[in-house]
N, C-alpha and C positions, 0 to 999 in steps of 0.2 A: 156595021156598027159605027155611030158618028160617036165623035165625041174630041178627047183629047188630051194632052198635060193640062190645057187652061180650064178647061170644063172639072178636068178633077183638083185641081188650084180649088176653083170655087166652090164645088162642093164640100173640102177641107176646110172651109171659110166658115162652116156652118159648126165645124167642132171648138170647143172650147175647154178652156181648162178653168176650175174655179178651186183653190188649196180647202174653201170650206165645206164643200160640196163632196161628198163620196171620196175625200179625200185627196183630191187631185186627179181622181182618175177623168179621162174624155167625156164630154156631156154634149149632147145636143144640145145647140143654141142657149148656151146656158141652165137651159133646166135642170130642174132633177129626174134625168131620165138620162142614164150610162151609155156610151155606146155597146160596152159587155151586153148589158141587157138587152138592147136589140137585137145585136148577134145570137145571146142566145137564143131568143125567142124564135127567127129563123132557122137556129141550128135545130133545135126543138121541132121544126117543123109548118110552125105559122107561116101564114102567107104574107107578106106588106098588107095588102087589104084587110088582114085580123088585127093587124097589129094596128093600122092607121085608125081602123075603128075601138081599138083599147084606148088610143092616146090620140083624142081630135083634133088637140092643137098642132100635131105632127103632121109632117108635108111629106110625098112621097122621095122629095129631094134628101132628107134627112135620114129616110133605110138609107138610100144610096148613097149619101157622106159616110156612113157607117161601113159600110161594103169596101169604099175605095180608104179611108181612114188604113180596117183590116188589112187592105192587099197592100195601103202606103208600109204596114209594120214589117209585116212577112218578105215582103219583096227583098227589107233591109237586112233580113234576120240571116246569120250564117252557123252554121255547126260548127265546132270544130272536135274531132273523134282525138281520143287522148288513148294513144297506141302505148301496152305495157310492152316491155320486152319480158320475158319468163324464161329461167334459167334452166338451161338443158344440161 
């Protein structure tokens, strides 16, 4: 697998935030097109190739901003479990 921090730098380079747009939420390259919404269309089950063919203007770099975006969130994300004590 090639790739790297700088390779996913740039492909985060491709998201964008716009406050009038879907509300602030991530957009590819400024469109109106969510990164949610590609996720879910993958999560759904679509291939890149379906979905490149839904949206022409879209490059296959842009699933893949969407993918490392997701793993940039998650990576960050931490639980923390909120232990009760119960009285014996």
């Amino acid at each position: 697998m090639s790739g790297g921090l700088s390779t996913i730098d740039g492909l985060l380079d491709r998201i964008s935030f716009d406050p009038d747009i879907f509300g602030g939420k991530p957009l590819i390259r400024g469109r109106r097109l969510a990164v949610e919404h590609v996720l879910d269309m993958l999560a759904a089950g679509d291939t890149p190739a379906e979905i490149l063919d839904a949206y022409p203007w879209l490059e296959p770099e842009d699933i893949r901003a969407c993918c490392a975006y997701a793993n940039r969130i998650v990576k960050n994300e931490r639980i923390e479990l909120l232990v009760l004590e119960t009285a014996v």
